[in-house]
C-alpha positions as CSV (number, residue, x, y, z in Angstrom):
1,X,4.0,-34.4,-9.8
2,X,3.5,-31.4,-11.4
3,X,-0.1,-31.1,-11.1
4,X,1.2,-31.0,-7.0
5,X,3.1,-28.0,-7.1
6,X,1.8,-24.8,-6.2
7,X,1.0,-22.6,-9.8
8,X,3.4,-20.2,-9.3
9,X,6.3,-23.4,-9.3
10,X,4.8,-24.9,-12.4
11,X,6.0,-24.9,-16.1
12,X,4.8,-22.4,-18.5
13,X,4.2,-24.1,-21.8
14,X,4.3,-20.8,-23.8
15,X,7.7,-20.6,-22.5
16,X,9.0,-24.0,-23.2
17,X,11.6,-22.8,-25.9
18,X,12.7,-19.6,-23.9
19,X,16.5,-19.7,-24.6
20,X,16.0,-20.3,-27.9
21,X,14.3,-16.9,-28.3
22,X,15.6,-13.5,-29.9
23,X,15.6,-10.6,-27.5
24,X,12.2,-9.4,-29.4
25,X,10.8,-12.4,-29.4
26,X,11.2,-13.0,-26.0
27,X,10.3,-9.0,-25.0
28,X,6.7,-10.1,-26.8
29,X,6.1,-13.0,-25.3
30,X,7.0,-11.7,-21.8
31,X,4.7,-8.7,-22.5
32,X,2.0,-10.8,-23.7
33,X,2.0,-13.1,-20.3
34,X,2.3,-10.2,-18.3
35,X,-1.1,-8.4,-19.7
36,X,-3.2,-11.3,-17.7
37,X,-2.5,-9.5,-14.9
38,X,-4.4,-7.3,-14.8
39,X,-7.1,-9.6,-15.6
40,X,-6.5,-11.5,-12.8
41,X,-6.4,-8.2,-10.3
42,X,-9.7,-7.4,-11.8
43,X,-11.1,-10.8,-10.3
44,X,-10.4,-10.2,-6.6
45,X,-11.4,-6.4,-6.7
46,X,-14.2,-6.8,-3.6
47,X,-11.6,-8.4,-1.7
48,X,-9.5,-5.7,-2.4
49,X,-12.3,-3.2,-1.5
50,X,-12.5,-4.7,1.5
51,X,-9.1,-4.4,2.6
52,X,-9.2,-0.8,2.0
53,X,-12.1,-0.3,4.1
54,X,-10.3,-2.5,7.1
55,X,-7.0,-0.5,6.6
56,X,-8.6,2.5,6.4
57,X,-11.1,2.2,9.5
58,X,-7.7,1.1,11.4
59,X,-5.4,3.7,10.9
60,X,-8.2,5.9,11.4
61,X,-8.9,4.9,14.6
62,X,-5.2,4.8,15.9
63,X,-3.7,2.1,14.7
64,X,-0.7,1.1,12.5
65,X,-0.5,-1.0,9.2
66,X,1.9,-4.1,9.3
67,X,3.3,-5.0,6.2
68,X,5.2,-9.0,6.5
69,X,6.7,-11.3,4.1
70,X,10.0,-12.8,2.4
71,X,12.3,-12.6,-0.3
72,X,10.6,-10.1,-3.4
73,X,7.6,-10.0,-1.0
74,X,8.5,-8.4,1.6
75,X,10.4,-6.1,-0.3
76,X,7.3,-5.2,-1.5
77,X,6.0,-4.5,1.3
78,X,9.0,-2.5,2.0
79,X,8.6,-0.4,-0.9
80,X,4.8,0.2,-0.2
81,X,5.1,1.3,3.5
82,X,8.0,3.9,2.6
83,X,5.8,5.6,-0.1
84,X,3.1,6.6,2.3
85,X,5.6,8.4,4.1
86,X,6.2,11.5,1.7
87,X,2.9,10.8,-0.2
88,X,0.3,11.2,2.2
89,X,2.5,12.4,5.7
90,X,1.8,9.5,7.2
91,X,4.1,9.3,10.3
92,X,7.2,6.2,9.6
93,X,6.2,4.4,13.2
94,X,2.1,4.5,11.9
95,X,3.1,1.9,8.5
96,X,5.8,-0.8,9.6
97,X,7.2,-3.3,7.1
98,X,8.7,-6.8,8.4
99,X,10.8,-8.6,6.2
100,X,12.0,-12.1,6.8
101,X,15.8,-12.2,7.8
102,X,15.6,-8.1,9.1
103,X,16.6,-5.0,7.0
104,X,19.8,-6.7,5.5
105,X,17.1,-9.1,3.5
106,X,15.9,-5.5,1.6
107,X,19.2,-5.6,-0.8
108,X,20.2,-9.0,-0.2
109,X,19.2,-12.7,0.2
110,X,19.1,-13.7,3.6
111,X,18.7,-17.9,3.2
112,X,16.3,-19.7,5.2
113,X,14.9,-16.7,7.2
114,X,11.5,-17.5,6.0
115,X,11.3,-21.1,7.1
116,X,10.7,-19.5,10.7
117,X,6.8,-19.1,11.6
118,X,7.9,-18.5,15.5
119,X,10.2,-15.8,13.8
120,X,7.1,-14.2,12.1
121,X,5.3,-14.2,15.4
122,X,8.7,-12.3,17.0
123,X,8.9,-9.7,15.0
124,X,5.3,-8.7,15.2
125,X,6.3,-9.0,18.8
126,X,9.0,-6.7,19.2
127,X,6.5,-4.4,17.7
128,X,4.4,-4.1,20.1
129,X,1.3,-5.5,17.6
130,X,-1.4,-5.6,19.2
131,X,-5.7,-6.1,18.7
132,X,-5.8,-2.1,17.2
133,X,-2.9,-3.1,14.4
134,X,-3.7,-4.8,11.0
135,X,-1.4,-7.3,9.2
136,X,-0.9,-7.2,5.8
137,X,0.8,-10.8,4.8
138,X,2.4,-11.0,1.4
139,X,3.3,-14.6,-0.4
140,X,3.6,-15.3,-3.8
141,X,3.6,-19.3,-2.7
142,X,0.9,-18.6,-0.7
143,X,3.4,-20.8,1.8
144,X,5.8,-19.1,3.5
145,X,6.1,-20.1,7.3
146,X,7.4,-16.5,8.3
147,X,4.1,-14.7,7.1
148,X,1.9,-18.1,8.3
149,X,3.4,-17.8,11.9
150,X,2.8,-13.8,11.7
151,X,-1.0,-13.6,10.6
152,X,-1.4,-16.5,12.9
153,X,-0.5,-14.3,15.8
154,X,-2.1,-11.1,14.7
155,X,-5.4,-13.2,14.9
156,X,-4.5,-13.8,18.0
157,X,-4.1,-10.7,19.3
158,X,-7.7,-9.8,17.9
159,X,-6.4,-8.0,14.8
160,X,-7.7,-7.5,11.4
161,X,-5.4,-10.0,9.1
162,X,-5.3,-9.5,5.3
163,X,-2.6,-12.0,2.5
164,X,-1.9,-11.2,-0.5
165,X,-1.5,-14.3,-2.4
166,X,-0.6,-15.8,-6.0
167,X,-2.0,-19.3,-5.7
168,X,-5.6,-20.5,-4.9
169,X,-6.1,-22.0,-2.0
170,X,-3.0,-21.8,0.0
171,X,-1.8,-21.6,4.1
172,X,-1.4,-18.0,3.7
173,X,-4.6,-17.1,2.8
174,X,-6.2,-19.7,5.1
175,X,-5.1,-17.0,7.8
176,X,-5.9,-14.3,6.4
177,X,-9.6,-12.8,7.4
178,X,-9.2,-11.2,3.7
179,X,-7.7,-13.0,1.5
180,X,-6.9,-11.8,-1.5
181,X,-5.6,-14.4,-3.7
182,X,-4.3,-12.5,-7.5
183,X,-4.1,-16.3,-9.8
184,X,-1.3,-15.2,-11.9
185,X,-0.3,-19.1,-12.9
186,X,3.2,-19.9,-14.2
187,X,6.0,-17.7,-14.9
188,X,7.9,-17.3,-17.9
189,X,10.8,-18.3,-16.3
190,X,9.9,-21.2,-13.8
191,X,9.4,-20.4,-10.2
192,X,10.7,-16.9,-10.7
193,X,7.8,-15.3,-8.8
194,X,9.3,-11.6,-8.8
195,X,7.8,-11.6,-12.6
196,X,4.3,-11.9,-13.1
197,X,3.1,-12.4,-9.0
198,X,5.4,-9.4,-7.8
199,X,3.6,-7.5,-10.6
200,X,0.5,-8.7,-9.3
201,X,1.2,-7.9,-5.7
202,X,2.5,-4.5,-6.6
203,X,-0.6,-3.8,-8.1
204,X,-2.8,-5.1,-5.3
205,X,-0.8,-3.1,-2.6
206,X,-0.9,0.1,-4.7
207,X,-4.6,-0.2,-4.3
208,X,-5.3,-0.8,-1.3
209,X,-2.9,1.6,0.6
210,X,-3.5,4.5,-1.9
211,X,-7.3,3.3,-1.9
212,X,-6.7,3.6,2.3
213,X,-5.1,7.1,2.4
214,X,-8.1,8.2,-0.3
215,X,-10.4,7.2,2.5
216,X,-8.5,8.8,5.5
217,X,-8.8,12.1,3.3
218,X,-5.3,12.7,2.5
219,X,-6.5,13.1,-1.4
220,X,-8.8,16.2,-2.4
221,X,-9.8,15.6,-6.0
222,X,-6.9,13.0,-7.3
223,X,-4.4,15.4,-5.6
224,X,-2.2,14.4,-3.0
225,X,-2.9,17.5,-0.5
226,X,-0.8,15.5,2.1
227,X,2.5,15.2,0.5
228,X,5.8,16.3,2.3
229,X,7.1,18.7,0.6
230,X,10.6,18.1,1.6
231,X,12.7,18.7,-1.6
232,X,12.7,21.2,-4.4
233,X,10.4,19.1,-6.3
234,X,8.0,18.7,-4.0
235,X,7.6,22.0,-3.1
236,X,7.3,22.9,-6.4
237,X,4.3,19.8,-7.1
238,X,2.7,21.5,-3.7
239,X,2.6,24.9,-5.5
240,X,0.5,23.3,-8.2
241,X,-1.8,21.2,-6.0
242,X,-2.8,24.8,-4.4
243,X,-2.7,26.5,-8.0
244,X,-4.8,23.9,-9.1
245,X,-7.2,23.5,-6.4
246,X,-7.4,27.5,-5.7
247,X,-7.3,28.8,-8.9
248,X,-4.8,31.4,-8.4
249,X,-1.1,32.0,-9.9
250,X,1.6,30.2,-8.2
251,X,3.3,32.9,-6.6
252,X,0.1,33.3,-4.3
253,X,0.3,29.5,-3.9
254,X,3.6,29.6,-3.0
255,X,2.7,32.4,-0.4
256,X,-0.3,30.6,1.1
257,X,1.9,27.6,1.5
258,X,4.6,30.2,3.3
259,X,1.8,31.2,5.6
260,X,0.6,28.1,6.6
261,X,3.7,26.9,7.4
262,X,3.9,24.2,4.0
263,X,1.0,22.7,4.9
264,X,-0.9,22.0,1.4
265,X,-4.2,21.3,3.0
266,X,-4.0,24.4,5.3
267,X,-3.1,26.5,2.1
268,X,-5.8,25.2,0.4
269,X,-8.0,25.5,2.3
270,X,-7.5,29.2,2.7
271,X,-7.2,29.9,-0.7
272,X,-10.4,28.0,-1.4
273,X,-12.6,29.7,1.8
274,X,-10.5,33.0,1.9
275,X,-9.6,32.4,6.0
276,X,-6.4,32.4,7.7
277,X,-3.9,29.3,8.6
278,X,-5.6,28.8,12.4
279,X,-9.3,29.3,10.8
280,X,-8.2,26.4,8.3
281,X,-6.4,24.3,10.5
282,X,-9.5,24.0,12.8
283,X,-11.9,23.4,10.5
284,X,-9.7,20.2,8.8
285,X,-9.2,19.2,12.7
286,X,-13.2,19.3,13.1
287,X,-13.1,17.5,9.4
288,X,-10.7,14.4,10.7
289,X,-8.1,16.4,7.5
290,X,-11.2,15.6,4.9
291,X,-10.3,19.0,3.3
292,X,-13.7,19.3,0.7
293,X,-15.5,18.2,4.6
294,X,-13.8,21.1,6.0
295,X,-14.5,23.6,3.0
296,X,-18.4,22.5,3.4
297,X,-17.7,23.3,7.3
298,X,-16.5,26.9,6.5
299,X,-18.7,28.0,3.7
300,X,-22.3,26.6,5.8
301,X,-21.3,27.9,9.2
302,X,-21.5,24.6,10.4
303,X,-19.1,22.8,12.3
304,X,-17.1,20.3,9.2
305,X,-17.6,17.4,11.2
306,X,-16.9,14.1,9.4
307,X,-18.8,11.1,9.4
C-alpha cells in the first residue's frame, strides 16, 4: 500500500521515533533531511533553465506570468508573484497568482477548493488567459485537480505550461510542457508537504522568476536597478545601487535619482555616460531597459539596440 502512495505521502524511516525526540535532536535531524534539497534542485536545473527562458521570452513580448495552485502551493505562488512587484517594477496585472478557494485561501484553509479542475480552468478564465500568457502550475502531490484542470486549459489556449512538482511522474507534470519535477521524498512529519517540498518549490520559483527578470534586464551587475523605491529603505538601497554602479558619493546619487525622477536605471545611466534623464531614458528605451546595452549605445554612437 505504501509503495502506492505518492513520495511526498509516504513514511520517513529516519523519522520513525519523532515524538520521542529532544528539541535538538529533532532540530538536527530536521536540518539534516532538509540539506537534500538542494541536491535534488541541482538535478532538474535545465528544466529550470528552460523555464526561465519561456518566462522570460513571454513577458518580453507582452504577456503575463500565471502563477496556480492550492493549499502551501499556491501560496507560494502568491508570495513569488508579489515580490516582482517592488523588486524589479514589474506592473501587479503583468504577474497574476491563482490560488484554489480565492484570496481568503492566502491566510486560511479553504476545504475542498482544490478538488475542482473546471474551477482551475475558470479562474484562468476570468483572466482573460490567453495563447501570449504562461502558466506556472505548482503541486507538491503532483495531483491536484485545480492546477490539472488549469494547465490543461492554458494548453489549450496555445500557451506555454510549466509545473513545479515533488513527485516523479505525476498528472501535474504530465501537463506541463516543462516539467520540473524537485524529488524531495518523504517528510519528517508525514504528508506535511509545506516542509521539505515547499522548501523545494520556493527554491525553484526563486530561480526561475529572478533568473526571468535577470533576462528581461531589470538586473545590472547583481543589482536590482528596477526596484521601487517606495519606502525610506528603499530609497536609501537605490542610493547605493547608483553609488555603487557610478562610483560617486551618495549625495550625487541621491541627486541623480532626484533628477531622473527615482528612476535607478535613468540615474545610472547618467552617472555612468555623463547625459541627462531624456538622453538616458532613450537610449534604455532603444535597449528594451538592458541598462549595460544602453551604456554600450551611448558611449559607441550607436543606437543600444538589444538583441
Amino acid at each position: 500500500m505504501t509503495n502506492l502512495l505518492p513520495q511526498t505521502e509516504r513514511q520517513n524511516p529516519a523519522s520513525a521515533e519523532l515524538d520521542t525526540l529532544s528539541a535538538l535532536d529533532f532540530a538536527r535531524l530536521m536540518n539534516r533531511l532538509d540539506a537534500a534539497v538542494s541536491l535534488a534542485v541541482a538535478e532538474v536545473l535545465p528544466q529550470i533553465a528552460q523555464a526561465i527562458d519561456t518566462i522570460a521570452d513571454c513577458l518580453n513580448a507582452g504577456g503575463r506570468l500565471f502563477y496556480m495552485g492550492a493549499g502551501t502551493s499556491g501560496r507560494l505562488g502568491v508570495l513569488d508573484a508579489t515580490e516582482l512587484v517592488p523588486t524589479f517594477s514589474l506592473p501587479p496585472e503583468r504577474a497574476v497568482a491563482l490560488i484554489a478557494g480565492g484570496e481568503q485561501a492566502i491566510v486560511r484553509s479553504v476545504e475542498g477548493a482544490e478538488d475542482s479542475a473546471e474551477q482551475g480552468q475558470a479562474d484562468l478564465q476570468r483572466h482573460g488567459f490567453g495563447a501570449g500568457d504562461v502558466l506556472v502550475g505548482v503541486a507538491a502531490s503532483g495531483g491536484t485537480p485545480y492546477v490539472i484542470g488549469g494547465l490543461a486549459h492554458a494548453r489549450q489556449m496555445g500557451a506555454p505550461t510549466i509545473a513545479v512538482v515533488c513527485n516523479p511522474g505525476s498528472p501535474v507534470a504530465a501537463a506541463a510542457d516543462i516539467p520540473i519535477e524537485v524529488v524531495t521524498g518523504p517528510e519528517i512529519l508525514t504528508g506535511s508537504t509545506r516542509l521539505k517540498a515547499g522548501t523545494a518549490q520556493k527554491m525553484v520559483l526563486n530561480m526561475i522568476s529572478t533568473g526571468a527578470m535577470v533576462r528581461m534586464g531589470k538586473v545590472y551587475g547583481n543589482l536590482m536597478v528596477d526596484v521601487q523605491p517606495t519606502n525610506a529603505k528603499l530609497r536609501q538601497r537605490a542610493i547605493r545601487i547608483v553609488s555603487e554602479i557610478t562610483g560617486v558619493g551618495s549625495i550625487e546619487a541621491g541627486n541623480l535619482l532626484q533628477a531622473a525622477g527615482w528612476q535607478v536605471k535613468t540615474a545610472a545611466l547618467m552617472g555612468l555616460a555623463g547625459v541627462g534623464a531624456d538622453e538616458a531614458q532613450s537610449s534604455l528605451d532603444r535597449a528594451n531597459g538592458h541598462v549595460r546595452r544602453a551604456l554600450a549605445g551611448l558611449q559607441h554612437g550607436g543606437s543600444g539596440d538589444g538583441e
